[in-house]
DONUVEX-709755 format. One record per residue (C-alpha): residue number from 0; z, y, x. Coordinates in pm, 1 decimal, decimal comma. Example, Ala and Ser with C-alpha at 12.3 -4.5 7.8 and 13.67 -1.06 7.14 Angstrom:
+-----+----------+----------+----------+
|  nr |       up |    north |     east |
+-----+----------+----------+----------+
|   0 |    780,0 |   -450,0 |   1230,0 |
|   1 |    714,0 |   -106,0 |   1367,0 |
+-----+----------+----------+----------+
***
This chain:
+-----+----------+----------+----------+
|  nr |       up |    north |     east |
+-----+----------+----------+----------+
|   0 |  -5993,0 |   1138,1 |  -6493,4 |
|   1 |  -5618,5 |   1240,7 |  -6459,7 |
|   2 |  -5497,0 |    882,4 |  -6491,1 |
|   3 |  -5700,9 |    774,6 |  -6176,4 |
|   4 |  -5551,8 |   1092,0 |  -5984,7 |
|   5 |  -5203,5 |    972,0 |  -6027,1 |
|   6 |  -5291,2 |    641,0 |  -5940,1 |
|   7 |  -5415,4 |    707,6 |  -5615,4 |
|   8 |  -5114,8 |    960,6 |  -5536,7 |
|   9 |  -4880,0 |    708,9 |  -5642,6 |
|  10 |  -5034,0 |    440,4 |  -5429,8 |
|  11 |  -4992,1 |    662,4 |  -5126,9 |
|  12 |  -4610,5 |    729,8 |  -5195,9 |
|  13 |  -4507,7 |    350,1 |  -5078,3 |
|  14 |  -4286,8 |    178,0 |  -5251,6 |
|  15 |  -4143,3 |    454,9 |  -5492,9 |
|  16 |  -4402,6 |    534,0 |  -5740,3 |
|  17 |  -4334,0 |    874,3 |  -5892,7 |
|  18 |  -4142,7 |   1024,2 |  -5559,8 |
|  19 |  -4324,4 |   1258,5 |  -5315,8 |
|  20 |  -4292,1 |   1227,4 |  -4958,3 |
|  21 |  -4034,6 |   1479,9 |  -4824,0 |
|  22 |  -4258,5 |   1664,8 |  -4564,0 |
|  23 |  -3975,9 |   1873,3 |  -4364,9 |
|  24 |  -3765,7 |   1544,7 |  -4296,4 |
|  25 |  -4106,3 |   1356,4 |  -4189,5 |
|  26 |  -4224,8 |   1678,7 |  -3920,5 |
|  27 |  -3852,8 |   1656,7 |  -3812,7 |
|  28 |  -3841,1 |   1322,6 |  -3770,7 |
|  29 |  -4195,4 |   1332,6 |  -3602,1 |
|  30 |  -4081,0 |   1593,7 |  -3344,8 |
|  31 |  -3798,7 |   1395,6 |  -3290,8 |
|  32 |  -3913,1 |   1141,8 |  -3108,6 |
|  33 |  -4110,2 |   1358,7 |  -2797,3 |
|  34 |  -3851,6 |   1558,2 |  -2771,1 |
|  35 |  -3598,1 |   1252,7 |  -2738,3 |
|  36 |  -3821,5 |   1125,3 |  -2465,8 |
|  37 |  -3869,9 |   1508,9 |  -2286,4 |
|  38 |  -3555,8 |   1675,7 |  -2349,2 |
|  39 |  -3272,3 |   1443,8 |  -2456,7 |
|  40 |  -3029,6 |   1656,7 |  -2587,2 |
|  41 |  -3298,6 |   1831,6 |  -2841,4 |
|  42 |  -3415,3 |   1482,5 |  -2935,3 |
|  43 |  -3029,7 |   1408,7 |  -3030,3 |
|  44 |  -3035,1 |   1699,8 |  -3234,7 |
|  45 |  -3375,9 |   1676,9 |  -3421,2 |
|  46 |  -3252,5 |   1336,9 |  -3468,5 |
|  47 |  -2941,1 |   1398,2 |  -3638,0 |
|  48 |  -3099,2 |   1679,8 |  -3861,8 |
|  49 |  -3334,5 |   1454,9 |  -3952,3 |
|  50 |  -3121,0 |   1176,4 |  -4055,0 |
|  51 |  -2871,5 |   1484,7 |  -4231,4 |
|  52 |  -3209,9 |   1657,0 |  -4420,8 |
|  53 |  -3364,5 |   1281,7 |  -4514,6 |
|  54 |  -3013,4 |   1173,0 |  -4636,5 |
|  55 |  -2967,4 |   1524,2 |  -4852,5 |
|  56 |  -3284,2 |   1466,3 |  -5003,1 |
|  57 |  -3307,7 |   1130,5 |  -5057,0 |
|  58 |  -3260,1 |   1073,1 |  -5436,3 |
|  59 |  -3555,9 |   1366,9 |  -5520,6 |
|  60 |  -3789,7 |   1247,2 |  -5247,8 |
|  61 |  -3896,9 |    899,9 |  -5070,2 |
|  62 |  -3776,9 |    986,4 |  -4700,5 |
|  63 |  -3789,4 |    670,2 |  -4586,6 |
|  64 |  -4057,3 |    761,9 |  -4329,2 |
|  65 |  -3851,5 |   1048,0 |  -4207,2 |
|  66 |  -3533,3 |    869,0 |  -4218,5 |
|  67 |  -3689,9 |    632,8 |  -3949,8 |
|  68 |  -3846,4 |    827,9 |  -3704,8 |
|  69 |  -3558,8 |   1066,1 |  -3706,7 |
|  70 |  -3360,4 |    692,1 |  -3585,7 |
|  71 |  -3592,9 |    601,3 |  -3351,1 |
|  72 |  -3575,2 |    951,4 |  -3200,8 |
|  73 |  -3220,3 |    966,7 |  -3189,3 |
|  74 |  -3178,9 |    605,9 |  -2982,1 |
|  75 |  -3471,9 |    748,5 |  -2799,3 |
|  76 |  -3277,0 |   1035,1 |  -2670,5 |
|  77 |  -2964,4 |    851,8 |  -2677,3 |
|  78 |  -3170,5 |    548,9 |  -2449,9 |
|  79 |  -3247,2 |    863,9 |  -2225,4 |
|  80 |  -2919,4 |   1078,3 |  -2158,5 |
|  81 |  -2791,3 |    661,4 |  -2031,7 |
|  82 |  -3091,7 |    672,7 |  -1766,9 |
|  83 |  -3008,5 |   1034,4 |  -1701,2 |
|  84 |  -2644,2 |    960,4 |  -1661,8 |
|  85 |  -2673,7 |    623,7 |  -1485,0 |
|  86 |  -2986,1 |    733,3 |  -1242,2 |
|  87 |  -2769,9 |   1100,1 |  -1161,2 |
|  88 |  -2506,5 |    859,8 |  -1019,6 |
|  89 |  -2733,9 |    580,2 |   -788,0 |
+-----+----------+----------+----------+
***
């Protein structure tokens, strides 16, 4: 009964059997990306903490997920302090 367990919680891990998904980087990187879109400057830093937790804890953890989102967040926000800027000046 064990050995099915770990089967099916290492099938849900991606591609790196054996490593759990890093939860903290993943909500970061989650939040990330409304805020990015909202607010930009707390979507630039969510994003960068993200990238900074995902990147600390990347040989214990898979934080690939997190590493992304916390990304796409970050051009988000980035994609909306250049509308900010450029529609402040039209």
């Amino acid at each position: 009964m064990e050995n099915n367990n770990e089967n099916l919680t290492n099938q849900n891990n991606g591609n790196q059997p054996g490593k759990k998904t890093y939860s903290a980087g993943l909500t970061v990187g989650i939040l990330s990306i409304p805020c990015g879109l909202l607010i930009a400057i707390s979507g630039w830093i969510l994003g960068i903490v993200g990238i900074v937790i995902n990147n600390k804890h990347k040989d214990e953890y898979n934080t690939t997920a997190g590493f992304t989102l916390s990304i796409i967040g970050l051009v988000l926000s980035i994609l909306n302090s250049i509308l900010g800027v450029y529609l402040s000046f039209k």
